[in-house]
C-alpha positions in Angstrom: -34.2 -10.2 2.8 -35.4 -12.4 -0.2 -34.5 -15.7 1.9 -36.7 -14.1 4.6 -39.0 -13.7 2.3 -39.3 -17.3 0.5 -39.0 -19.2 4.2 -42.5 -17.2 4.8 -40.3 -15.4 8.0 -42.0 -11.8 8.0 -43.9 -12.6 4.8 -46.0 -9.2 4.9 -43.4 -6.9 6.6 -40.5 -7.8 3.7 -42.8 -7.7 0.8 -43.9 -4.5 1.6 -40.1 -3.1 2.8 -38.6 -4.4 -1.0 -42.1 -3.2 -3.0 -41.8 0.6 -1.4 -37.9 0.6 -2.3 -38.3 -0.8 -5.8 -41.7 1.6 -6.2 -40.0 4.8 -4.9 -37.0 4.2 -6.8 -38.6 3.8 -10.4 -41.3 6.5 -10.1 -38.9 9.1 -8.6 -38.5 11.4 -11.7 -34.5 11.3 -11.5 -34.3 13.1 -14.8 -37.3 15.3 -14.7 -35.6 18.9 -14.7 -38.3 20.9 -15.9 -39.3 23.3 -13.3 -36.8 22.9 -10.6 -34.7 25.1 -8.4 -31.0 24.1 -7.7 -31.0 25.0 -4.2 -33.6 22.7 -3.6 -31.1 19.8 -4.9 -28.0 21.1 -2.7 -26.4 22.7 -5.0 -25.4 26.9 -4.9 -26.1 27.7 -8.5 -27.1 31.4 -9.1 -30.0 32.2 -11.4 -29.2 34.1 -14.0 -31.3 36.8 -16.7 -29.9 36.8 -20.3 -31.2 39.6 -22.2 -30.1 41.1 -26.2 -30.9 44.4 -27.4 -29.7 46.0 -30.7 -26.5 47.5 -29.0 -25.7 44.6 -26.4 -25.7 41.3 -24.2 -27.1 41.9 -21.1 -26.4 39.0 -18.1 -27.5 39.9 -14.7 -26.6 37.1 -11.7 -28.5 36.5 -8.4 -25.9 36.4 -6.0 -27.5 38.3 -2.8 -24.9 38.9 0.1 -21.9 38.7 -1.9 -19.2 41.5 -2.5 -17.7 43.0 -5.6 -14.5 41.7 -5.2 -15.9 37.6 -4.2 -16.1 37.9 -8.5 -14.1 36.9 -11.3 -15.7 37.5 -14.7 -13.0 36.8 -17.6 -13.9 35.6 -21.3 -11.8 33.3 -23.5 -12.0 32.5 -26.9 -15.7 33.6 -27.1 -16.5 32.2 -23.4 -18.0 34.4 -20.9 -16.9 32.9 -17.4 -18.5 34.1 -14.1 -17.1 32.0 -11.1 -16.7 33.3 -7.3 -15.0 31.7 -4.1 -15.7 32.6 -1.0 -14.7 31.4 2.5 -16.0 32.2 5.8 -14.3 31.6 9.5 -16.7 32.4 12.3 -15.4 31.7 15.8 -16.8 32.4 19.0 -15.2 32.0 22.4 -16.6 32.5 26.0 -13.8 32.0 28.6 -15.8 32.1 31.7 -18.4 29.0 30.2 -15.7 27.2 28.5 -17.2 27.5 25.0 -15.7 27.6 22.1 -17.7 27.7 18.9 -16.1 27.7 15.3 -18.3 27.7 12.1 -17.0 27.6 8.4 -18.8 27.8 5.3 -17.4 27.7 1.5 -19.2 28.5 -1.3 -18.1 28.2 -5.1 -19.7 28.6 -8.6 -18.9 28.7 -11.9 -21.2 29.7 -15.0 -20.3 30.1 -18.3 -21.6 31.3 -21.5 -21.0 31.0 -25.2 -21.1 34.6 -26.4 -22.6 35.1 -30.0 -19.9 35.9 -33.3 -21.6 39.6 -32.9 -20.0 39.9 -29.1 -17.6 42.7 -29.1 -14.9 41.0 -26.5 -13.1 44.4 -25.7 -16.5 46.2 -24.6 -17.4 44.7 -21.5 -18.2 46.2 -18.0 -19.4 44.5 -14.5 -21.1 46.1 -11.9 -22.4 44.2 -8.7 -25.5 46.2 -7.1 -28.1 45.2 -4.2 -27.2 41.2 -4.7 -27.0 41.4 -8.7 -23.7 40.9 -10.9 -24.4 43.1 -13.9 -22.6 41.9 -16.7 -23.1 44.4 -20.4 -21.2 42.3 -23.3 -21.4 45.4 -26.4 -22.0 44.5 -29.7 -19.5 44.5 -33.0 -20.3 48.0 -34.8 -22.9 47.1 -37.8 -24.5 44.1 -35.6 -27.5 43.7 -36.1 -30.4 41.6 -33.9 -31.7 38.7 -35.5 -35.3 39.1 -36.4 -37.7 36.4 -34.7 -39.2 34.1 -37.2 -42.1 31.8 -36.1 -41.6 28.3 -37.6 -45.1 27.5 -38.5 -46.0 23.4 -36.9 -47.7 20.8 -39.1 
């Protein structure tokens, strides 16, 4: 393209061709992550809520149109792990048109979470309800929550 471009052979065409690629390229915000949704970038990430009272750890996960049993919630060594697989096989077949239609679709994930020195590991329960994983990690007896303190700026 450059030797096309020096031999004056589509002069206006090339410039403009190699400027847009070079310009789109640097001023696409490649590491901008504020603000964005993972399904938008391909990927099958579910959102999650993280929420501490004075008793527990509360982590609820969007996962709409999964089942209870597409889970697996385990914790090691103070790592809370949610992950799922699920595979789907959809065939359809019409003898009398000679079609045959087969669809497949696999969807993984895998979140995990480091879970606080006041985590009580052995008081844990999961419930999955209307598309949400409910996940209530109970606190150590004599736990208490932190206190917020605002750092003042200068």
């Amino acid at each position: 393209m450059e030797t096309l471009v020096r031999a004056g052979l589509f002069p206006t065409l090339a410039n403009k061709t190699v400027n847009n690629f070079f310009d789109d390229f640097i001023t696409r915000d490649l590491f901008d992550w504020t603000d964005k949704n993972f399904a938008a970038l391909g990927s099958n990430l579910p959102s999650v809520n993280l929420k501490e009272t004075d008793t527990n750890i509360e982590v609820e996960l969007a996962a709409p149109g999964m089942k209870r049993e597409d889970f697996k919630v385990e914790i090691d060594n103070d790592v809370l792990m949610i992950s799922s697989e699920k595979e789907e096989e959809k065939e359809e077949v019409r003898k009398k048109d000679n079609y045959i239609r087969k669809e497949f679709n696999y969807q993984s994930f895998s979140r995990t979470f480091t879970l606080p020195e006041t985590a009580n590991e052995n008081k844990i329960e999961a419930n999955y309800k209307d598309g949400i994983l409910h996940v209530v990690i109970g606190k150590k007896e004599g736990a208490k929550k932190r206190t917020l303190k605002t750092i003042p700026i200068k």
